[in-house]
C-alpha positions in Angstrom: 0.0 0.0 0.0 1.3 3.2 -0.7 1.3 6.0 1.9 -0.3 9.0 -0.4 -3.1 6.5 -0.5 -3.5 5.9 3.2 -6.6 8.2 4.6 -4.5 9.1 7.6 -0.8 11.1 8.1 2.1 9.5 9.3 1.7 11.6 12.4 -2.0 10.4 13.0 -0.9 6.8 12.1 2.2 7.1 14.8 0.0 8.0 17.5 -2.9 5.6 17.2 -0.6 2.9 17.2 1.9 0.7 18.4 4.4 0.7 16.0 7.8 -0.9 16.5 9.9 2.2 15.9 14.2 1.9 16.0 15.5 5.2 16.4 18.0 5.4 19.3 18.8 2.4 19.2 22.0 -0.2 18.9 22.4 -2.7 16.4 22.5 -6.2 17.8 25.5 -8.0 16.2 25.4 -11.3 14.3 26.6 -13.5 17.8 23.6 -11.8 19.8 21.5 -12.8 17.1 22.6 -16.4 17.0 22.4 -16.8 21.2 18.8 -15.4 21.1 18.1 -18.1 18.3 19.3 -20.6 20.5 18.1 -19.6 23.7 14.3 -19.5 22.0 14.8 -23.0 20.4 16.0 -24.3 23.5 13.0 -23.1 25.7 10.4 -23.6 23.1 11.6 -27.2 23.4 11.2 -27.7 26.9 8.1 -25.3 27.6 6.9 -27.5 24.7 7.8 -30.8 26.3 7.4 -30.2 29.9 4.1 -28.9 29.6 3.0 -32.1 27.3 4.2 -34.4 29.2 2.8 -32.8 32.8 -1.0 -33.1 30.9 -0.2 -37.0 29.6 0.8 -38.1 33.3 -1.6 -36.6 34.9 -4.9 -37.5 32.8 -3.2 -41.0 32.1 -3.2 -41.8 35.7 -6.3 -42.0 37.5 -4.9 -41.2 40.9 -3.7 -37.7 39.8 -7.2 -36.9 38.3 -8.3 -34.6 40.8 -10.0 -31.8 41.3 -6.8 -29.6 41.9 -5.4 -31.2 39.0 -8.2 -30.0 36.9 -6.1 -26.6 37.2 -3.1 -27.5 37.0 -4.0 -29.1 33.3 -5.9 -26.2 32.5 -2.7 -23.9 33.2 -0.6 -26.2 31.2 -2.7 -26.2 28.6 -2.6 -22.3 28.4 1.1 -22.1 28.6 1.1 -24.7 25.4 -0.1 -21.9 23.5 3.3 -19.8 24.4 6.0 -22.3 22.5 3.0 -23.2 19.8 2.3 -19.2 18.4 4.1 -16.8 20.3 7.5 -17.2 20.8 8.6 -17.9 17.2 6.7 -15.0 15.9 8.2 -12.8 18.4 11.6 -14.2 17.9 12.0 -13.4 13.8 9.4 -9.7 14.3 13.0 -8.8 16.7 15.4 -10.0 14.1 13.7 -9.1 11.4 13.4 -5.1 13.3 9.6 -4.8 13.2 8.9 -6.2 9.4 5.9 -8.3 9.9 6.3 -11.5 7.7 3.5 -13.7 8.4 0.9 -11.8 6.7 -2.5 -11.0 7.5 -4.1 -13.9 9.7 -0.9 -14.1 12.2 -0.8 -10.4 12.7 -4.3 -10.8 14.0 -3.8 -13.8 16.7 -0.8 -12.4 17.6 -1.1 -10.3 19.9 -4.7 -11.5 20.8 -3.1 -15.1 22.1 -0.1 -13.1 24.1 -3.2 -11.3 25.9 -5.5 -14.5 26.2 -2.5 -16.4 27.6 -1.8 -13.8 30.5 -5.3 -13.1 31.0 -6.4 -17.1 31.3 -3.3 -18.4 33.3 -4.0 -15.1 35.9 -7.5 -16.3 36.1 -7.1 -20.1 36.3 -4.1 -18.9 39.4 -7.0 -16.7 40.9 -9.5 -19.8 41.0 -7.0 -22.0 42.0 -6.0 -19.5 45.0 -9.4 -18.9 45.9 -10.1 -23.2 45.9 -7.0 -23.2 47.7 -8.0 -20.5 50.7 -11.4 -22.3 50.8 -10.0 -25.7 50.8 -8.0 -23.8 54.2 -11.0 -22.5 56.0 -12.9 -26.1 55.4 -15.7 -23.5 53.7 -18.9 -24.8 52.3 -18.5 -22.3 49.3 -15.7 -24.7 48.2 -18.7 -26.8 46.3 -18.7 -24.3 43.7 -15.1 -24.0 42.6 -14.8 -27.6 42.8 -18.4 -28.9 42.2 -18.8 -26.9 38.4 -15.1 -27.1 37.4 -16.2 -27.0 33.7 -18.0 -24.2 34.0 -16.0 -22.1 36.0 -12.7 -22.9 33.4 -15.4 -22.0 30.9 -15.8 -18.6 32.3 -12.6 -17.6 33.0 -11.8 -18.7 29.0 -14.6 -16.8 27.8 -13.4 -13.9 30.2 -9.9 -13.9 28.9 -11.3 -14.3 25.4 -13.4 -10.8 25.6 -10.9 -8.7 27.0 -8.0 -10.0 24.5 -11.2 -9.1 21.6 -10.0 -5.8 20.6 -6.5 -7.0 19.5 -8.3 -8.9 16.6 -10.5 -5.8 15.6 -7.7 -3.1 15.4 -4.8 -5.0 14.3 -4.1 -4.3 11.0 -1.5 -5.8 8.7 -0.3 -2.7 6.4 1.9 -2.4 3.6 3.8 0.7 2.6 6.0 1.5 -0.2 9.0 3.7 0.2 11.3 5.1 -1.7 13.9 3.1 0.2 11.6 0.1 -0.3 8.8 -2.1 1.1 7.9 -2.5 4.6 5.5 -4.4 6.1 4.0 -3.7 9.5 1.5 -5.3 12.0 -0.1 -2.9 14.2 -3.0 -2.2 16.7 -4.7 1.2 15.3 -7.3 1.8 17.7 -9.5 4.5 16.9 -7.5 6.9 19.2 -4.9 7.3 21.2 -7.4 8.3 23.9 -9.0 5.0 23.5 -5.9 3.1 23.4 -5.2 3.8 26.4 -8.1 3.6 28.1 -8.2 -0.3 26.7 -4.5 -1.2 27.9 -5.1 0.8 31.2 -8.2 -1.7 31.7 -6.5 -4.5 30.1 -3.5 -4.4 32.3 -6.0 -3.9 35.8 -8.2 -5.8 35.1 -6.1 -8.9 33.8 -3.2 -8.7 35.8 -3.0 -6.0 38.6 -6.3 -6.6 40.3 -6.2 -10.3 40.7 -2.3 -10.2 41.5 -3.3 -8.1 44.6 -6.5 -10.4 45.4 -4.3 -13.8 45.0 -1.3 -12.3 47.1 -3.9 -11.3 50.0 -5.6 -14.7 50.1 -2.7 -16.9 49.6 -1.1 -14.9 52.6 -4.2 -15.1 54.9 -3.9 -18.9 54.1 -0.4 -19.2 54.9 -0.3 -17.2 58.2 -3.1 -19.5 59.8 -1.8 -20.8 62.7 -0.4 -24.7 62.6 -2.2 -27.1 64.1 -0.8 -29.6 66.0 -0.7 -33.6 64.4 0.4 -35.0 66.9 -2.7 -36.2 68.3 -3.8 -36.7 64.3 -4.7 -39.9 62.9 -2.4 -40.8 60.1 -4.6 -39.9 57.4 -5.5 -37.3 58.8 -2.5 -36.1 59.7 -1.0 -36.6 55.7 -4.2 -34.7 54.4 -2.6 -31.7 56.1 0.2 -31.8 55.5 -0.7 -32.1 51.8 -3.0 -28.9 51.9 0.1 -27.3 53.3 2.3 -28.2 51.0 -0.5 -27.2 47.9 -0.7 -24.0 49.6 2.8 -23.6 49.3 3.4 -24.8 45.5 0.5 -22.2 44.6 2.6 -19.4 46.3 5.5 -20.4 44.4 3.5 -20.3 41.3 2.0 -16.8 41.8 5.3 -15.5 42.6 7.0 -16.6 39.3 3.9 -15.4 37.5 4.3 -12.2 38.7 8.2 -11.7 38.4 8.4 -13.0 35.1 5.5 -11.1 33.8 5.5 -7.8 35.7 8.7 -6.3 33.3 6.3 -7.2 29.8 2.9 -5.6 31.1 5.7 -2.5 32.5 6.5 -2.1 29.2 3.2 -2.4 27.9 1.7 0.9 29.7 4.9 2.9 29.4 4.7 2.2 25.3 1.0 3.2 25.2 1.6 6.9 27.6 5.2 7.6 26.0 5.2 10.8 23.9 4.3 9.6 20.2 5.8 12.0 17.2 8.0 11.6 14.3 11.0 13.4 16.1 10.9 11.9 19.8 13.2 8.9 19.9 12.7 6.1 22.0 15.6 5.3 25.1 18.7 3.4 23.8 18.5 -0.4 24.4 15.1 -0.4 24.1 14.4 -3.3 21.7 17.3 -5.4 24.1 14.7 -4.8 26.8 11.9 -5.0 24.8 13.5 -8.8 23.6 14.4 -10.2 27.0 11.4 -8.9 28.9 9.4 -10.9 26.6 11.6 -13.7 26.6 11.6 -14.0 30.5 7.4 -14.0 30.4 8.0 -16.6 28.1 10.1 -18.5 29.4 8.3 -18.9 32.9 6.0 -21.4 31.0 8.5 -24.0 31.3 9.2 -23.4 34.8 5.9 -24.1 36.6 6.0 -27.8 35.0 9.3 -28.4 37.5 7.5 -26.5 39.9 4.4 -29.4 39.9 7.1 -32.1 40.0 9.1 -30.5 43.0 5.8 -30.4 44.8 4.0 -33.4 44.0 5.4 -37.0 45.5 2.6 -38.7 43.2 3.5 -37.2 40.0 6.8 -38.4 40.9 5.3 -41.8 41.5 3.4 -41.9 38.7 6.4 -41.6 36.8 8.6 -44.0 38.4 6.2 -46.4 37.7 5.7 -45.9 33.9 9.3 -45.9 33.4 9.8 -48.9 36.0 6.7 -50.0 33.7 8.9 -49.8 30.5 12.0 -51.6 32.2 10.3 -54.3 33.3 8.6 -55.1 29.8 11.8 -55.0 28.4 13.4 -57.4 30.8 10.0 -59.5 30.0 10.8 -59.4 26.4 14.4 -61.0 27.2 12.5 -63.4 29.9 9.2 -64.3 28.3 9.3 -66.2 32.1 8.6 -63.4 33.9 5.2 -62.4 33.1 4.0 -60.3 36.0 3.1 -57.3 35.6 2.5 -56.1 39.4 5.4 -56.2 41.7 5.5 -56.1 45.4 8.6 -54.7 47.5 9.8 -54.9 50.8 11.4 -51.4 52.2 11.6 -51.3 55.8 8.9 -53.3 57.2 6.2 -51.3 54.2 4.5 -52.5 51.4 4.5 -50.5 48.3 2.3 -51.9 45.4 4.1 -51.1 42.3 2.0 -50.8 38.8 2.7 -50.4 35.3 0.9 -48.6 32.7 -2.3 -50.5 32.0 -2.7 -51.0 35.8 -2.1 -47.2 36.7 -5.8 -47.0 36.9 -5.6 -48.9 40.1 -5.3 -46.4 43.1 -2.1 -47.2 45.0 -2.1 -48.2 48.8 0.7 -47.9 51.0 1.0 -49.3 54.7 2.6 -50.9 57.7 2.4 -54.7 56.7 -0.1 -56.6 58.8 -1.5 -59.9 59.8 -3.2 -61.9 56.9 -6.2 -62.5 59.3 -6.2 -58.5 59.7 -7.6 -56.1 57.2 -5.3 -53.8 55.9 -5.3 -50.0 56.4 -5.6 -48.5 52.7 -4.4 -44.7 52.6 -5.3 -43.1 49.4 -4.4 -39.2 50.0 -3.6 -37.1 47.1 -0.7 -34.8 47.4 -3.1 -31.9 47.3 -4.9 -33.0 50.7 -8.0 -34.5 48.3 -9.2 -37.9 48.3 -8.2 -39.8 45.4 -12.2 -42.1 45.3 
């Protein structure tokens, strides 16, 4: 498209929008170039794969199926979308210095899925908080963010879906011929800059501000509840606490990365949309190396929480001891067709521990003191998030 055609000025078109300008800034040299490559491939990778394999193990094994879990899949699945659309389109927009390459239909989602994604994971943490803090007061409003799962994940999509909503109606993919050449640009052109504004101002309080401050109050409530004492606890009992502590803290740990890793991108959101917009105003030096890494670090704190879950959870870890023990042992079957059985019974330490493989992970596991054969055998089926597995 060429400019003279355009039915706004440069100057108009400079302030409605949020284009990716260079002025004052360094060139990046070819080795910077290649470590950001790298470092992108690398964590697309394992954001990729951590996050995959968290949602196999856990909906492939029945006794991780629970109602905290529901969450946890549902964040996983959301930070999915990070290493699928938006980190290799962000990667060649900043070597490529703002030419958009991916034409019309990419420039659209875009920005609309790096909105949905912070906007549906800070939602799924604030139900998740808020289950968490009920779970903590033994409240009966608990039935309602674990009785209608569906519909509450349904809500909080749908909510993350409106407010990412205008990015698909103002961005624009434009086209302009130079005399120096062609570019090609992907930009939000809102209306005004008055209204542009006024969106990212809500956008940014409303999907990230506000329900930080909310999930920081009640997650501290929960934690500063005084201990109570297991000592006189029976032993289930006295695990299901210590599992609800232990969710309480994994939640914290969560929220807190959340918030680090994202707090520099949505800073950099608000200063780019009330920085002074003109044709002579050049932007701070080492702006696009911020710009870059801030971006990268939000990013990247998708494959964190994955390791986060496994540090946590002692289940998820025995759920995948088993599947590989699962894999050993039908290999070692394969070289002793013998030795045909597939559930295995050891000894540690005066305890059974019944182990399973992968067709049998179905089976809730049971652990105990061993017992008389004429007594019946205490069956313990807690789930590391203080929930009964049945």
């Amino acid at each position: 498209m060429n400019l003279s055609q355009s039915n706004f000025s440069m100057y108009q078109f400079l302030r409605k929008s949020s284009v990716h300008l260079n002025n004052g800034d360094s060139e990046t040299s070819d080795s910077e170039n290649t470590f950001q490559i790298y470092l992108y491939a690398f964590t697309m990778f394992l954001s990729f794969f951590a996050n995959m394999t968290l949602v196999f193990i856990i909906l492939s094994t029945k006794s991780l199926r629970t109602k905290f879990n529901f969450f946890v899949v549902n964040f996983s699945l959301v930070n999915l979308l990070i290493p699928t659309f938006c980190m290799w389109l962000h990667l060649v927009y900043h070597l490529d210095k703002g030419q958009w390459r991916f034409g019309a239909f990419f420039c659209r989602i875009n920005k609309f899925i790096q909105v949905l994604v912070v906007c549906v994971s800070n939602f799924t943490l604030a139900v998740t908080v808020l289950d968490r803090f009920l779970a903590t007061l033994q409240s009966p409003l608990l039935k309602y963010t674990q009785g209608h799962q569906t519909i509450v994940m349904l809500i909080v999509w749908i909510s993350g879906i409106l407010l990412s909503l205008p990015f698909i109606l103002y961005t624009k993919f434009l086209e302009f011929d130079w005399i120096g050449g062609h570019e090609t640009i992907c930009s939000a052109h809102f209306p005004s800059i008055e209204a542009r504004r006024a969106y990212i101002t809500t956008l940014s309080l409303l999907g990230f501000v506000l329900p930080m401050l909310v999930m920081f109050f009640l997650i501290s409530v929960s934690l500063r509840r005084p201990s109570v004492s297991t000592d006189n606890m029976a032993r289930e009992e006295r695990l299901r606490y210590q599992m609800k502590r232990r969710a309480l803290h994994y939640v914290f740990t969560v929220l807190l990365v959340f918030f680090l890793c994202w707090s520099p991108q949505q800073f950099l959101m608000l200063w780019d949309v009330f920085r002074e917009r003109n044709i002579q105003t050049k932007l701070p030096k080492n702006i696009r190396q911020y710009s870059f890494y801030s971006y990268y670090v939000a990013y990247a704190s998708s494959c964190v929480y994955p390791f986060l879950y496994i540090t946590y959870n002692k289940g998820f870890r025995f759920a995948v001891n088993q599947i590989l023990s699962c894999k050993r042992r039908r290999d070692v079957t394969s070289d002793n067709p013998t030795n045909t059985e597939m559930g295995v019974v050891e000894q540690n330490d005066g305890h059974e521990n019944t182990v399973f493989c992968l067709d049998t992970l179905e089976k809730e596991f049971s652990v105990g003191p061993s017992q008389p054969k004429n007594e019946e055998p205490t069956v313990i089926t807690v789930d590391i998030h203080g929930q009964a597995l049945s």
